[in-house]
N, C-alpha and C positions, 0 to 999 in steps of 0.2 A: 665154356665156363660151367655154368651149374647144370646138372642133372636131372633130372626129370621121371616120374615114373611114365610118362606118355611116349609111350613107340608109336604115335600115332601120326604117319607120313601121309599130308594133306598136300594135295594135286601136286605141286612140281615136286616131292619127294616120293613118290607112287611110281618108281622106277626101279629096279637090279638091277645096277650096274655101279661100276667106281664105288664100291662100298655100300651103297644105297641099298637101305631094306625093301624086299620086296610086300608089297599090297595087295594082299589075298581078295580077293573081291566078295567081300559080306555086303551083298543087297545088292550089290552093284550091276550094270550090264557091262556088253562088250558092243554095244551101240551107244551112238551120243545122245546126249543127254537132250532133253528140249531147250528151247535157246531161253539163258540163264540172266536175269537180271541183273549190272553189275555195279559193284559197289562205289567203285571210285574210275575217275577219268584213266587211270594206269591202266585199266580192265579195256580199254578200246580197242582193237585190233590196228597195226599200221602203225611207221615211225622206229624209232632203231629198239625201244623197251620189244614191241614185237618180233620183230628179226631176231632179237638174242634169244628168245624163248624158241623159236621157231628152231635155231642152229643146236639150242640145248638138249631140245626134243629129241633132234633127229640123232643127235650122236648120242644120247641113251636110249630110243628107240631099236636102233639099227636094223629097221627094217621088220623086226620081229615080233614078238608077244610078248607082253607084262600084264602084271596086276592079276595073276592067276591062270594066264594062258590066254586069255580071251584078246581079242583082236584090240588096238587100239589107237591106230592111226588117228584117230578122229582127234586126238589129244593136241599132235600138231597143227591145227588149224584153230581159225577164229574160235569158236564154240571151244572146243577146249581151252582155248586159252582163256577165254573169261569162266568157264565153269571153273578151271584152277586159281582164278585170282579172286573170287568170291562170290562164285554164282550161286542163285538160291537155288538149283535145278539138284547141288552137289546130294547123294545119299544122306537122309536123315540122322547117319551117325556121325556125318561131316557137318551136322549142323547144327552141335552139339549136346544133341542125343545122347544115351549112354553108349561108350565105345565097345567094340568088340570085345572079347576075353582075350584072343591071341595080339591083340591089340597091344595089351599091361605087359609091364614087365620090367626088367632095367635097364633098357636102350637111352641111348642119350637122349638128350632134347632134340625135337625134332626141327629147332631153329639151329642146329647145327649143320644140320641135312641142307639147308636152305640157305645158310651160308653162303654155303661152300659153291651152291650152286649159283648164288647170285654174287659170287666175288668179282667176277669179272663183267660183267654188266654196263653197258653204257651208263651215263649220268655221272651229274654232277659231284665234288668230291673234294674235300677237305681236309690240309695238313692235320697231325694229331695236336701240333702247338697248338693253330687256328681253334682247333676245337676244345681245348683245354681254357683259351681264354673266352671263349664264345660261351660255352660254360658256366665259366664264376660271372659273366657282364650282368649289369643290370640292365634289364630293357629301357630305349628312350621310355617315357612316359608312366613308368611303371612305378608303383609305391610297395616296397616288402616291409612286410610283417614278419620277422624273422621270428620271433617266438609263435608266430600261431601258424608257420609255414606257409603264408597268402602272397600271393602278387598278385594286385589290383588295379588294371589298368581302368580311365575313365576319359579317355578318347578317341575320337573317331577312328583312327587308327593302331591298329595293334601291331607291333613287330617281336616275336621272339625268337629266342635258338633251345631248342632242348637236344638233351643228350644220351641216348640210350645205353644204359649198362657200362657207363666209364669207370676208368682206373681210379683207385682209391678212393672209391662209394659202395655202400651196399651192393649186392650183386643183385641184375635183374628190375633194375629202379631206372628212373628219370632225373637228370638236373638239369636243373633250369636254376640260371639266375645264381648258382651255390648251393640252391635246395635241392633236395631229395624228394618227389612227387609234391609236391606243393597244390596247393589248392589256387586255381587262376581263377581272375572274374572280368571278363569284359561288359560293356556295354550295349545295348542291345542295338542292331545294328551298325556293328563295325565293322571296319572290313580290317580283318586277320589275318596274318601271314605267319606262318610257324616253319622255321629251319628245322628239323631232324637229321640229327647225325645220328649214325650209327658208330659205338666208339668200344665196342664188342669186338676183341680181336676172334672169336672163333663161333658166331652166335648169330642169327638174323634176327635183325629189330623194325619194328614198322610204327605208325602211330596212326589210331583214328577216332575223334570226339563220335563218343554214340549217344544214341538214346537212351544207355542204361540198361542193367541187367546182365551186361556181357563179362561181367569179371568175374560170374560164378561159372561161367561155361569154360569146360576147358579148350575148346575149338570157337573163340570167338573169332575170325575170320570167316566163318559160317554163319555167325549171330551177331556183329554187330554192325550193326545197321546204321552208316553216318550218319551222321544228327545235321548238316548240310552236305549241299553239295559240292566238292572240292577237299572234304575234311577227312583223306583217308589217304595211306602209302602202307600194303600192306606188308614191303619185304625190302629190305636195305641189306644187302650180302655183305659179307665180311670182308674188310680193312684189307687193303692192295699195297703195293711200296708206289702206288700214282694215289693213295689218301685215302677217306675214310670216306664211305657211299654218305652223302647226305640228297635230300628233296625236300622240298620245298612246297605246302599245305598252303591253299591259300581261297578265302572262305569270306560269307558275308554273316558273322551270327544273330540270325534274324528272328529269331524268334526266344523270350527270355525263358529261362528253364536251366534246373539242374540236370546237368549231362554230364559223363564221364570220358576222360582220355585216358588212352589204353595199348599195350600194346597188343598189335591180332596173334600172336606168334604164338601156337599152343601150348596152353600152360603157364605164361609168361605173366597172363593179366592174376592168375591166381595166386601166383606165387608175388604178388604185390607191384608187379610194373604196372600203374595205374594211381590216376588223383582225379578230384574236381573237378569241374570245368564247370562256372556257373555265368550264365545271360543275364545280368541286371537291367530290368526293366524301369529303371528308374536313373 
C-alpha cells in the first residue's frame, strides 16, 4: 500500500534475496549481539512461530553472507531471533536513532518486506468477511462516543477486535468498532484481550500499548517498550487465500496511565497508525 521514505529493513528484512534489499552493516558486527531483552512472549525461542523463522532464515541465508559480507549464521538461532523481534541489544540506529544516509530514499515500506516474509507463517487466521464485520461490532461492554472517537469500557473485562489498514479506511489507520484510531479507556485492572487482524493485502501490521513516546520514532519496534506484559505482536504477514494473520494481545492493565497503541512497523506509527489507550484509575 502506501509508501514510505524509509528503506530501512529491521532484522528479518536484512537479507538479499527474493527481492529483499540488502543491509550494509553501519555499526553493526558480524558476531552476535549480547543476549537481548525481549519485548513480547512471540520473542521466546521454541513452538512453530520459531521453526518458521528458523526455515525462513535458512532459505535466505543459504549458507552464505549478508548484511555486508560479514558472517551471520548467528541470526538463525535463539539470539537472533529475539535480537530481530525487538531486542534492545539491536545497533543504536535500530532503535531509533537517526537512520543511516544510504538508509533514505524511495524504497517501499519496509512492512512490505515483512509481509511478504511473514505471509505464510503459522497462526491463527480470519476470513476477510469475518473481519469486515469484527470491524464495524461494537464490543460487549463497551460505550462509543462517536463524535469524540472514544470507546470506553468500565469492566472487569475487556474484549476487543481491531483492524489494521482495512479496505475502505484511511490508509495506514486502525478500526475498531467502525472508528478510525479511536481513543480506548479501560479500567485499571482489567484483564484485556485485543484480537488484531491484519487486513493489509500487501503490508505487515503488528500492535503494541507502550509507554509513550514511540510514535515519534521511526523504528518503534526498537523503542517501544510494552506498557505490560502480554501487550505486544510485532509482525502479522500479509493476507493468504487460508485468511487474514490475526493474534491475539492478551494483558492485565495494571497500572492507571496514559499510554499509547501503536503499530511497531517502521514508519507506520508516524505516518498516524496509533491512538490512546488510557488506564482509569477510577
Amino acid at each position: 500500500m502506501k509508501s514510505t521514505r524509509l528503506a530501512a529493513v529491521i532484522g528479518t528484512a536484512a537479507i538479499t534475496a527474493a527481492g529483499l534489499a540488502a543491509l550494509v552493516g553501519c555499526g553493526t558486527t558480524s558476531k552476535a549481539p549480547a543476549a537481548a531483552a525481549t519485548p513480547a512472549a512471540a520473542a521466546t525461542p521454541g513452538g512453530s512461530a520459531y521453526a518458521y523463522y528458523q526455515t525462513m532464515m535458512k532459505g535466505l541465508y543459504g549458507g552464505g553472507t549478508m548484511m555486508g559480507g560479514g558472517s551471520y549464521s548467528w541470526m538463525m538461532g535463539a539470539t537472533g531471533y529475539q535480537w530481530m523481534m525487538g531486542g534492545t541489544a539491536a545497533p543504536a540506529w535500530m532503535r531509533g536513532s537517526a537512520l543511516p544516509g544510504f538508509m533514505m530514499g524511495t524504497s517501499s515500506d519496509p512492512g512490505q518486506v515483512m509481509g511478504a516474509l511473514f505471509a505464510n507463517a503459522p497462526g491463527s487466521r480470519v476470513s476477510a468477511v469475518r473481519a469486515a464485520q469484527l470491524g464495524s461490532q461494537v464490543p460487549a461492554g463497551a460505550t462509543l462516543d462517536r463524535a469524540a472517537n472514544r470507546i470506553t469500557f468500565t469492566g472487569a473485562t475487556v474484549r476487543l477486535t481491531i483492524l489494521a489498514s482495512p479496505a475502505g479506511g484511511p490508509d495506514e489507520t486502525f478500526r475498531i468498532a467502525g472508528l478510525t484510531d479511536p481513543a480506548i479507556t479501560v479500567p485499571a485492572g482489567a484483564q484485556v484481550g485485543i484480537e488484531v487482524i491484519n487486513a493489509d493485502p500487501d503490508t505487515a501490521h503488528g500492535l503494541v500499548i507502550t509507554v509513550g513516546g514511540a510514535t515519534s520514532s521511526s523504528m518503534p519496534m526498537r523503542t517501544a517498550r510494552p506498557a505490560f506484559p502480554g501487550s505486544a505482536v510485532w509482525f502479522l504477514g500479509n493476507p493468504t487465500p487460508a485468511g487474514m494473520h490475526a493474534a491475539t494481545l492478551n494483558f492485565t492493565a495494571t497500572t492507571p496511565g496514559s499510554y499509547r497503541y501503536l503499530c511497531p512497523v517502521p514508519g507506520h506509527a508516524q505516518e498516524g497508525m496509533t491512538g490512546a489507550f488510557t488506564v482509569s484509575g477510577t
